[in-house]
Structure formats: C-alpha cells, structure tokens
N, C-alpha and C positions, 0 to 999 in steps of 0.2 A: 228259118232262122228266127229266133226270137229275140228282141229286143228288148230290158228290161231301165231303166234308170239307173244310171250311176250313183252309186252312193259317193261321198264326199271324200277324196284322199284315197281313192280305189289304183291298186296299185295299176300304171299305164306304163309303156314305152312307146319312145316316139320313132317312126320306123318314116322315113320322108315327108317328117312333118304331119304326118298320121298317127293319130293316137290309138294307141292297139294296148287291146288285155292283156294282160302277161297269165300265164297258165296260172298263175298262185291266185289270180282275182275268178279264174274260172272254174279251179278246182272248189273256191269256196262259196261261188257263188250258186255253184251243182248239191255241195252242202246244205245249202239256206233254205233251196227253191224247190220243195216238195212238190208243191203244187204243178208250178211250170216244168221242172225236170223229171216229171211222174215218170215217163216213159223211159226213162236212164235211172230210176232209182235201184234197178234188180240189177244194174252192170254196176254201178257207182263204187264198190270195189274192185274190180276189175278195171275200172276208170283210174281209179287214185293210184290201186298198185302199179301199174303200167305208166303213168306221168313219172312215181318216183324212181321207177327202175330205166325209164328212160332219158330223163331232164334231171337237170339240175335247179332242185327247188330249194329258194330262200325262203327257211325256216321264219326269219324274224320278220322278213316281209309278209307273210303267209299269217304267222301271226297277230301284226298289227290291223292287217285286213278281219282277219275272222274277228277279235276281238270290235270291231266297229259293226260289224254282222252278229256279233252275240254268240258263235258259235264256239269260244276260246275252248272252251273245255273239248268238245269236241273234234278239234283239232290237235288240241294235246294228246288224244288217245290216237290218232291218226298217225302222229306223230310216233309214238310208242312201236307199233305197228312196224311201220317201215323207217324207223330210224336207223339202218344201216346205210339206205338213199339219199337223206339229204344232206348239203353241203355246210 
C-alpha cells in the first residue's frame, strides 16, 4: 500500500469515525500519480471502465476533486467515455 498526502478538500467518508477515500478520490488520484501508479498505468482503463460499470460515481464530486488535481480536462473526456455510468 502506498501512502500519499492528502490534498486539501479530497473527497472522504466517515465509515466509524474513520475517514476513508471514496472511489472518486482514488480514481483521480490513479489519474495524477504516473509515477507512483506506474505499474496500474496499462489497466487504468480497465480500472475506470469497471468502477463506472460497477459503482455509482458522483460526477460533480469527481470533478471538484480532479479540478484541485489539475486534471479537469481529463476527466471530462473520462467522462465522455463512460457517461452512460454515472449518476
């Protein structure tokens, strides 16, 4: 497991007082992290198609995060992609 810093406003839930990623901070943060998620960069479609065909991802949470990550655009086209998926 790798552990990286929180960026500020990164979306969480609290599951027993435990603060836990919500998949829309891990999908984006799999987006960011070249370097660290090198070894998941050749599934990383296969990643995202399968989160959207299986969860229910908030778009505008999704987007408020990526846009603090720089990645907005990028996510827009994600977005494009499998928008029959999210809610």
């Amino acid at each position: 497991m790798i552990i990286i810093s929180m960026i500020s406003e990164s979306p969480l839930e609290k599951i027993k007082k435990i603060s836990i990623p919500t998949l829309e901070k891990l999908l984006i943060d799999c987006l960011v992290g070249d370097e660290i998620f090198a070894t998941q960069q050749n599934d990383l479609d296969y990643i995202v198609q399968t989160a959207f065909e299986r969860y229910n991802i908030n778009p505008a949470k999704m987007r408020r995060y990526a846009n603090r990550r720089n990645i907005k655009d990028k996510v827009e086209n994600i977005f494009i992609k499998y928008s029959a998926n999210i809610i």
